[in-house]
Short mmCIF file of the C-alpha atoms (twelve columns), coordinates in Angstrom:
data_MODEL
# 
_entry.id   MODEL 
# 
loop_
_atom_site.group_PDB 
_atom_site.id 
_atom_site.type_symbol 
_atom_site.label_atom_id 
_atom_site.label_alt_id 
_atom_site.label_comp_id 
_atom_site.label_asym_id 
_atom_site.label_seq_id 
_atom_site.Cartn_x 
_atom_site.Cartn_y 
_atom_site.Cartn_z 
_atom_site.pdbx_PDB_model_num 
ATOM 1   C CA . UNK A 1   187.150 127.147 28.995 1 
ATOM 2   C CA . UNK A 2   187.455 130.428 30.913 1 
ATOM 3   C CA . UNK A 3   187.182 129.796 34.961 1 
ATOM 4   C CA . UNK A 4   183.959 132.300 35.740 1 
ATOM 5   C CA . UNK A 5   182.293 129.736 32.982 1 
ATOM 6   C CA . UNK A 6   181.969 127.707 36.731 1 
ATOM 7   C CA . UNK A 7   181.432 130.135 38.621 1 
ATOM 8   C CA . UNK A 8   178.116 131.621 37.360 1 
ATOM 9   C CA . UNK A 9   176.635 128.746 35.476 1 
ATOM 10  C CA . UNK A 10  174.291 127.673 38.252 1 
ATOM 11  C CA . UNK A 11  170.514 126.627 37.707 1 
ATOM 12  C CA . UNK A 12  170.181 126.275 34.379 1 
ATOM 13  C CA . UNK A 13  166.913 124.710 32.141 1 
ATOM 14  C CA . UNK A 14  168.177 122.284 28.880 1 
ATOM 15  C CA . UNK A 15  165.906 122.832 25.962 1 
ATOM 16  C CA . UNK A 16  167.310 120.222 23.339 1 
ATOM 17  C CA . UNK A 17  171.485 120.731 22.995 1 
ATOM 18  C CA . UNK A 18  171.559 123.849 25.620 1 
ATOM 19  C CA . UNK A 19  171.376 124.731 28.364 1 
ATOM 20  C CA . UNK A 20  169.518 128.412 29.263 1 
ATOM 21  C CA . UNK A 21  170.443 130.395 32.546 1 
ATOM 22  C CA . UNK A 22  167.337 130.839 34.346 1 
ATOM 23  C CA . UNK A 23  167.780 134.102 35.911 1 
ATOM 24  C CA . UNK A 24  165.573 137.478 35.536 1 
ATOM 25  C CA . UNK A 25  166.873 140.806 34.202 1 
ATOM 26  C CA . UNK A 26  167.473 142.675 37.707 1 
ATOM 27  C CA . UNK A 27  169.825 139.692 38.658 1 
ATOM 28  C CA . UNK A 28  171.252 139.235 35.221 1 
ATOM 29  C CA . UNK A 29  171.904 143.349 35.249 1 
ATOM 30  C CA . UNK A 30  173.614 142.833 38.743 1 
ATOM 31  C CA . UNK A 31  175.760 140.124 37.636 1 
ATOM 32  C CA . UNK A 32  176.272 140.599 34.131 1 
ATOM 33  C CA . UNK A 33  180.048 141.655 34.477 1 
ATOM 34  C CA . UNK A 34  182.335 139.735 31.743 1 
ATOM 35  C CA . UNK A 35  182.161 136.503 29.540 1 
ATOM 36  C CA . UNK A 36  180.204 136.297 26.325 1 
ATOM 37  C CA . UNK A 37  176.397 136.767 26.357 1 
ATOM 38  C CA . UNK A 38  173.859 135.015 23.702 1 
ATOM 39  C CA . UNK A 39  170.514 134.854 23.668 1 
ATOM 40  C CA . UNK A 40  168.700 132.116 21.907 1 
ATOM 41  C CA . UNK A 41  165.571 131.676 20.336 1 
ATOM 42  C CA . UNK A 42  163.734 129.213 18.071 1 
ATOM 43  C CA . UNK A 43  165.767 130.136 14.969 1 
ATOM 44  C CA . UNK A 44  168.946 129.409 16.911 1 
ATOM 45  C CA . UNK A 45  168.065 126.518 18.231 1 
ATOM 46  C CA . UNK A 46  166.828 125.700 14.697 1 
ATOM 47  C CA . UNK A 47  170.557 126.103 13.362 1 
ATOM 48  C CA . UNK A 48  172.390 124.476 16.862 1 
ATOM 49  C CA . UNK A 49  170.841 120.731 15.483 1 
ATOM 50  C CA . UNK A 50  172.859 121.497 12.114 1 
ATOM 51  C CA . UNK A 51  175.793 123.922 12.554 1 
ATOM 52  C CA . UNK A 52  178.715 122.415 14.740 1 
ATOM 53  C CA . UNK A 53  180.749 125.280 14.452 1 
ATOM 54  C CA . UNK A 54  177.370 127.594 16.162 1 
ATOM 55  C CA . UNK A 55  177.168 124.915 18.744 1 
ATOM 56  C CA . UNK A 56  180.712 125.057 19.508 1 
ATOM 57  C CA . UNK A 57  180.414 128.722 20.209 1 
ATOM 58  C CA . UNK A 58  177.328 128.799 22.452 1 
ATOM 59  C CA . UNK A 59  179.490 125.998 24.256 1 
ATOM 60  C CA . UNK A 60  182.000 128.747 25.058 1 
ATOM 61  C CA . UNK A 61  179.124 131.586 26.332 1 
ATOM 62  C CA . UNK A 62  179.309 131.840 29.764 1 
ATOM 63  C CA . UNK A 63  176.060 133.703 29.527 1 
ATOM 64  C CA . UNK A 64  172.947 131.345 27.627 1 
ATOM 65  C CA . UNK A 65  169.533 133.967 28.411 1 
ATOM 66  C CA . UNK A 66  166.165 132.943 27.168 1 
ATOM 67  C CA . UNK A 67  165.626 135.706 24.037 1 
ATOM 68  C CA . UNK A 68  161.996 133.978 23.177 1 
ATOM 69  C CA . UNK A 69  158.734 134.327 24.691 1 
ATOM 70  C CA . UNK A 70  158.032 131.013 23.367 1 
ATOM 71  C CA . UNK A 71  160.789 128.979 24.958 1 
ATOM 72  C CA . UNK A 72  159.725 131.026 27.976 1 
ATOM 73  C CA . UNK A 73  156.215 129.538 27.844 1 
ATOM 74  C CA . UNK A 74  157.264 125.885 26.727 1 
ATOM 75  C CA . UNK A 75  160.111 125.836 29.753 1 
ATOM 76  C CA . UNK A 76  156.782 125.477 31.775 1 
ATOM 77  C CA . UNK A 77  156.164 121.999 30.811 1 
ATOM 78  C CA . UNK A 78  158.677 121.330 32.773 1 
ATOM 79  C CA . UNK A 79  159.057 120.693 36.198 1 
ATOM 80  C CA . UNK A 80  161.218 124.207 37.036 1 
ATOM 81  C CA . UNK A 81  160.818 126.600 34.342 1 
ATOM 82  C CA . UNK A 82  162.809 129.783 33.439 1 
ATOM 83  C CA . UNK A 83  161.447 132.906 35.256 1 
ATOM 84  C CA . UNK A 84  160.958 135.416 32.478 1 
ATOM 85  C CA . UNK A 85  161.834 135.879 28.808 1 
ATOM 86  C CA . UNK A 86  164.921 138.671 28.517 1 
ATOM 87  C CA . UNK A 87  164.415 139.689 24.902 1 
ATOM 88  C CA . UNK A 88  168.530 140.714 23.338 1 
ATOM 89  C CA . UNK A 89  166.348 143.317 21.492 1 
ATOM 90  C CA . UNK A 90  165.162 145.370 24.966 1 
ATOM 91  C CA . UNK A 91  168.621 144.461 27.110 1 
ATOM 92  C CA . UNK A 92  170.606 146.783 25.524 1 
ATOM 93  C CA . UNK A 93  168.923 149.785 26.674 1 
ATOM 94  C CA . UNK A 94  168.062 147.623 30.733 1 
ATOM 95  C CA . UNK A 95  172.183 147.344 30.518 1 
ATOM 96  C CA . UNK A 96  173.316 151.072 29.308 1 
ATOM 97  C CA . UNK A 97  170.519 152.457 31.688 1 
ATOM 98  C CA . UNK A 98  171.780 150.536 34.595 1 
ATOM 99  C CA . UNK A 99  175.682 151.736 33.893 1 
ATOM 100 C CA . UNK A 100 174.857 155.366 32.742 1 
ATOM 101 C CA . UNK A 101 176.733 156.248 36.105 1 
ATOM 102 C CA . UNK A 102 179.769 153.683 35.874 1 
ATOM 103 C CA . UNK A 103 182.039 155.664 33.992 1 
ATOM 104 C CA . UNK A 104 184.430 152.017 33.297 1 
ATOM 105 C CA . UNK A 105 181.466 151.098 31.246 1 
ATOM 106 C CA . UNK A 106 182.069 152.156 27.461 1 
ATOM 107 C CA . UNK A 107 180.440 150.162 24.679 1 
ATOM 108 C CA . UNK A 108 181.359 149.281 21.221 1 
ATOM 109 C CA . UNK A 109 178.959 148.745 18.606 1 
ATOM 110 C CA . UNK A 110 179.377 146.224 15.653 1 
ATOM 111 C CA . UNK A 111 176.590 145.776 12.969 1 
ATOM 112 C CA . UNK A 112 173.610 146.909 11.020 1 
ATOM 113 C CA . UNK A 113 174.347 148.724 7.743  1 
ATOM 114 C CA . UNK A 114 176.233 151.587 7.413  1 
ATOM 115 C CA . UNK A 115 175.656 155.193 9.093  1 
ATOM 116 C CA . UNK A 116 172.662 152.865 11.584 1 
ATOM 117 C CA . UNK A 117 175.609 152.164 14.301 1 
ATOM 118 C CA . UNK A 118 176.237 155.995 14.584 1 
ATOM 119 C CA . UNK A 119 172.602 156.786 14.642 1 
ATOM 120 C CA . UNK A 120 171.873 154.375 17.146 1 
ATOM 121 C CA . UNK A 121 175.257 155.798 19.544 1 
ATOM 122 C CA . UNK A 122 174.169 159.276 19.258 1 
ATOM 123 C CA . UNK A 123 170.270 157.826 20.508 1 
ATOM 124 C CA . UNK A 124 171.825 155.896 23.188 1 
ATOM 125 C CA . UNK A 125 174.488 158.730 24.754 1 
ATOM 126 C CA . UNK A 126 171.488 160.905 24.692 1 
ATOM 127 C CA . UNK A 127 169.165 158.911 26.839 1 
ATOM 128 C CA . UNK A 128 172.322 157.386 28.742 1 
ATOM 129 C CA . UNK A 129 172.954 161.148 29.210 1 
ATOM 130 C CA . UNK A 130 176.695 160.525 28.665 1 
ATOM 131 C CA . UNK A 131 179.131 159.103 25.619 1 
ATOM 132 C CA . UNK A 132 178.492 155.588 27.023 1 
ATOM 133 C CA . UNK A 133 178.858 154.420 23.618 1 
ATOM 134 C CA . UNK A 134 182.320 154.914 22.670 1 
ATOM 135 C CA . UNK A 135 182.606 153.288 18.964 1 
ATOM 136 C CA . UNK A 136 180.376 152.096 15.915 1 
ATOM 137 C CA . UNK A 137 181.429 150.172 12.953 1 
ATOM 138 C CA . UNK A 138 179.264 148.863 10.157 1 
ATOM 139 C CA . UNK A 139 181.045 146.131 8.593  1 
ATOM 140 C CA . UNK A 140 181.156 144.964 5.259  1 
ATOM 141 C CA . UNK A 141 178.271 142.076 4.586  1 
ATOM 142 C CA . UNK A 142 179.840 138.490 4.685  1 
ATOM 143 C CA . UNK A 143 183.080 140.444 6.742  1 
ATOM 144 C CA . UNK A 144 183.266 137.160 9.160  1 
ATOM 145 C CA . UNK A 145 184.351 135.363 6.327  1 
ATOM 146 C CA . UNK A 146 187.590 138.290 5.000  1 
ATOM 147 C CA . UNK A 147 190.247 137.603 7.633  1 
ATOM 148 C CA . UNK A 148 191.857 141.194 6.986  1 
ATOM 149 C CA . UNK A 149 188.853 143.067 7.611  1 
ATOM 150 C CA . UNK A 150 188.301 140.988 10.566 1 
ATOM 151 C CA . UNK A 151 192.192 141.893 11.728 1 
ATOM 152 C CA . UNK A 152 191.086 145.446 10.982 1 
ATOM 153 C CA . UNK A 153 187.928 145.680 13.059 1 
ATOM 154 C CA . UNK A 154 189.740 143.705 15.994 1 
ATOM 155 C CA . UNK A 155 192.220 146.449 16.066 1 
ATOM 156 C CA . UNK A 156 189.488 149.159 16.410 1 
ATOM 157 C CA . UNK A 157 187.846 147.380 18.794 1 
ATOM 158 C CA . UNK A 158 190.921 147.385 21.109 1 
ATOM 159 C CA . UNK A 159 191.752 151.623 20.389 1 
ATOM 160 C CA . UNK A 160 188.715 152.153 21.169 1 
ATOM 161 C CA . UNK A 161 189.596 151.413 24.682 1 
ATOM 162 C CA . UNK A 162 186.038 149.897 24.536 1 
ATOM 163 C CA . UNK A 163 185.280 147.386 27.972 1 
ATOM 164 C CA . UNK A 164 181.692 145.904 26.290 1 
ATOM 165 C CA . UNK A 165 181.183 144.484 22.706 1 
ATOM 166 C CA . UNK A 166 177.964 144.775 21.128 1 
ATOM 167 C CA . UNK A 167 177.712 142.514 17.954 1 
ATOM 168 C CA . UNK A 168 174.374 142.975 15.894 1 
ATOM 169 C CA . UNK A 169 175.515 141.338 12.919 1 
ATOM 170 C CA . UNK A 170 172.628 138.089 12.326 1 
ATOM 171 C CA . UNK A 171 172.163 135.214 14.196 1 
ATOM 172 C CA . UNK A 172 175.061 132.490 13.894 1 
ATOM 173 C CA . UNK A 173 177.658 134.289 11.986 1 
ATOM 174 C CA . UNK A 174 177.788 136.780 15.186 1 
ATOM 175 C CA . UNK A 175 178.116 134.353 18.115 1 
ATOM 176 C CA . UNK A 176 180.567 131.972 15.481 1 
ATOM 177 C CA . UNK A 177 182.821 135.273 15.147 1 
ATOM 178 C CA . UNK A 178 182.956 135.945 19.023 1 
ATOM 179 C CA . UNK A 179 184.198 132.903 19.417 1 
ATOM 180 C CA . UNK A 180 186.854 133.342 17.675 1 
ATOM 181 C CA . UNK A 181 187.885 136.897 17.986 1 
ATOM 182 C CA . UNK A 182 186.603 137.590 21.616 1 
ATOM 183 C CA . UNK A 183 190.277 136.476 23.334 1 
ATOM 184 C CA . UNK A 184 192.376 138.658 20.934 1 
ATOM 185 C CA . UNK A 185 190.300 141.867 22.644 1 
ATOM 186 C CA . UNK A 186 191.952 141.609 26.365 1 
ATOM 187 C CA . UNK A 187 190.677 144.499 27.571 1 
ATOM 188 C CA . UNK A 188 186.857 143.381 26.804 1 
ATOM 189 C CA . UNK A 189 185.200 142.594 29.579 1 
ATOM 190 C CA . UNK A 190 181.930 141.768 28.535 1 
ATOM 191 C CA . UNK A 191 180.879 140.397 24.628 1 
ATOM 192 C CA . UNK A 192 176.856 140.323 23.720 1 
ATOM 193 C CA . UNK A 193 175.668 138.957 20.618 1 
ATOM 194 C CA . UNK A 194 172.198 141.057 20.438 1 
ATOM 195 C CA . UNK A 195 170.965 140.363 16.451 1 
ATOM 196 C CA . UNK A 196 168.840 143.248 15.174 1 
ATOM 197 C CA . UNK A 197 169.115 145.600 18.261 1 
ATOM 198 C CA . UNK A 198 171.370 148.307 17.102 1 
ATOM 199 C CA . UNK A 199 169.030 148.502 14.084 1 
ATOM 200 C CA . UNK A 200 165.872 148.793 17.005 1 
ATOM 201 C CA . UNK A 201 168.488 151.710 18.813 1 
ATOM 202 C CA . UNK A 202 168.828 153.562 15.712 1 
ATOM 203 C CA . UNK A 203 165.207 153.704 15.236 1 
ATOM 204 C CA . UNK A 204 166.063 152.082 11.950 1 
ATOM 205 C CA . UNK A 205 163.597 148.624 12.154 1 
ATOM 206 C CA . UNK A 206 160.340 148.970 14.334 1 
ATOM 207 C CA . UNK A 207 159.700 146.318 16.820 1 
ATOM 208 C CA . UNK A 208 156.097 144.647 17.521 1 
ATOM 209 C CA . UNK A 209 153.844 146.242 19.831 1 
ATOM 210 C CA . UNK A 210 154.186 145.775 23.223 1 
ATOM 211 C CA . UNK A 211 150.779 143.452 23.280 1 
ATOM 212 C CA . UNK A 212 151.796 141.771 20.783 1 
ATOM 213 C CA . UNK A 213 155.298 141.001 22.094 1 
ATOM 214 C CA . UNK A 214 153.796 139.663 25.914 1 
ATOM 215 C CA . UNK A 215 151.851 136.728 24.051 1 
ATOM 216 C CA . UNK A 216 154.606 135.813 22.074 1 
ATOM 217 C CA . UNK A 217 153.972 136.702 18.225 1 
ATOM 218 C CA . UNK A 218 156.505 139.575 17.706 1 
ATOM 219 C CA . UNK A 219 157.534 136.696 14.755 1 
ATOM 220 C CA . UNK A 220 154.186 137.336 13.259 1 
ATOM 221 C CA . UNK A 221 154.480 140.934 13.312 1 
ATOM 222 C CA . UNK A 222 158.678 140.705 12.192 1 
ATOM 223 C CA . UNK A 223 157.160 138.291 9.189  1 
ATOM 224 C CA . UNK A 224 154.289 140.552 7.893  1 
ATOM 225 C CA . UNK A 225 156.805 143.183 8.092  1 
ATOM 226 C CA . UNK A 226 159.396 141.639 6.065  1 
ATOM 227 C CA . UNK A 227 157.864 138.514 4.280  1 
ATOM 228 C CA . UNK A 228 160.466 137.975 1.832  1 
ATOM 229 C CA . UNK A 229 163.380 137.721 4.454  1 
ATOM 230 C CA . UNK A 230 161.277 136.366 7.071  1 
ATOM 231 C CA . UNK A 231 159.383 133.392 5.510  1 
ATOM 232 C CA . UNK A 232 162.176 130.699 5.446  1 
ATOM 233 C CA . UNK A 233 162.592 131.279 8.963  1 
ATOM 234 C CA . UNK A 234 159.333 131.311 10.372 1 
ATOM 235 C CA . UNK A 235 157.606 129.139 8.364  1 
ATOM 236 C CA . UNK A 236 160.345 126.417 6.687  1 
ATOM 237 C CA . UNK A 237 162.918 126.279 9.720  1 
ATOM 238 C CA . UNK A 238 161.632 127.138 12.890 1 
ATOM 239 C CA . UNK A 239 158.961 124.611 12.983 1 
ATOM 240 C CA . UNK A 240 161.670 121.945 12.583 1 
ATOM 241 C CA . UNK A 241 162.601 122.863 16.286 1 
ATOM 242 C CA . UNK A 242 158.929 122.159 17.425 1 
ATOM 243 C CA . UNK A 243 159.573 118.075 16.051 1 
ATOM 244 C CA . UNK A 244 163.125 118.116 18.409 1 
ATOM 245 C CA . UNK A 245 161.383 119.430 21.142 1 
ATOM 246 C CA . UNK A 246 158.415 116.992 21.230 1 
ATOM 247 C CA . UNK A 247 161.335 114.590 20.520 1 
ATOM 248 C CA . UNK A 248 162.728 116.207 24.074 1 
ATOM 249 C CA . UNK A 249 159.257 115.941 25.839 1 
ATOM 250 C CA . UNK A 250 159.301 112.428 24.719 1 
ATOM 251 C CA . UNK A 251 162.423 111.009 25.843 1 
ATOM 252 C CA . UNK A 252 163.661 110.292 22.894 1 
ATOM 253 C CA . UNK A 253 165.920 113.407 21.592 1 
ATOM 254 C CA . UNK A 254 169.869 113.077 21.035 1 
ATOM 255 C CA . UNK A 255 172.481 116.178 20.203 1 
ATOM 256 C CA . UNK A 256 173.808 115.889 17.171 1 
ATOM 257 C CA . UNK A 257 176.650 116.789 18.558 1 
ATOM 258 C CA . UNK A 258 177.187 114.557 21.784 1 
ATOM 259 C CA . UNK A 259 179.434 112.216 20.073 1 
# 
């Protein structure tokens, strides 16, 4: 396990098999400076009861932040809870607005479909007001599983001279692929696994209103908007987590994955 895994894992809340930094955005911006970022929400926490290999990879984040509003809001049943939600979908433009002026801060995007990672680099060197963004690639789908292409996109990651790695490539398959490929890029500092947000940069996907996204139902507004890809998760998986984490409240929960 890398050594600044220690050093910056301090106060921390457990919700089931993790445990989430609790830290706000202005201190996470300050310190935010290497290791691997993820950002869990219901869904993931859905998959880390079932998925070793996901569990094994959020093991190896030095960075855990609270993605969900709702985690936020059920933390407080407890007696310290975190201090704010820090949405991966809204970060991305917090962190390329805070280094807009630190020129050793060049990004690499990885995800979304193809021609969306070049739309959403020419959006963000515009409002950065420099080429902050150094790199897109839009990767074939199911790439995590073709070990050449994966050799290939490794090897423009590291020409690109790139110091940050963005991956928006779906929950799971994203933070399992860091894991693996994140210590053959040496001269990446800093890996974030940030789901739909290059698609949100590009302007290619909408995200809920900003009412709607304070009292916690963006998932309402993400399933009317895409029912046929959203149903499983909101309404067959995620309420799984809700039985674990009364489990939790009880006493009476056990990782999977202890043993």
């Amino acid at each position: 396990m890398p050594q600044e895994h220690t050093l910056i894992q301090k106060k921390a809340i457990s919700i089931l098999n993790i445990d989430i930094k609790s830290i706000t955005e202005p201190e996470l911006l300050c310190k935010l400076e290497r290791g691997m970022l993820v950002t869990p929400n219901i869904d993931h926490l859905f998959h880390l009861q079932k998925n070793r290999k996901f569990y094994e990879a959020y093991q190896s984040a030095e960075w855990v932040i609270c993605d969900s509003r709702i985690i936020y809001f059920l933390s407080k049943l407890f007696p310290e809870s975190l201090p704010e939600a820090i949405p991966g979908s809204s970060f991305l433009r917090s962190f390329y607005m805070h280094h807009k002026n630190d020129l050793e801060c060049k990004i690499f995007l990885l995800g979304a479909a193809e021609g969306v990672g070049r739309k959403a680099m020419e959006n963000i060197n515009r409002k950065a007001g420099r080429k902050i963004v150094i790199g897109a690639h839009s990767p074939s789908y199911g790439f995590e599983k073709n070990e050449t292409e994966c050799d290939e996109i490794v090897n423009l990651i590291n020409n690109s001279g790139a110091t940050v790695l963005v991956v928006g490539a779906g929950g799971v398959k994203q933070e399992i692929w860091l894991a693996q490929y994140r210590h053959r890029m040496p001269n990446v500092k800093l890996f974030m696994a940030l789901g739909a947000t290059i698609d949100f940069e590009a302007g290619n996907v909408r995200r809920a209103p900003m009412m709607i996204r304070k009292i916690g139902m963006e998932w309402l507004y993400r399933l009317m908007m895409e029912p046929k890809r959203m149903y499983r998760r909101y309404l067959v998986n995620d309420p799984i987590f809700f039985f674990h984490f009364a489990k939790q409240l009880r006493g009476t929960y056990i990782n999977p994955f202890s043993a």
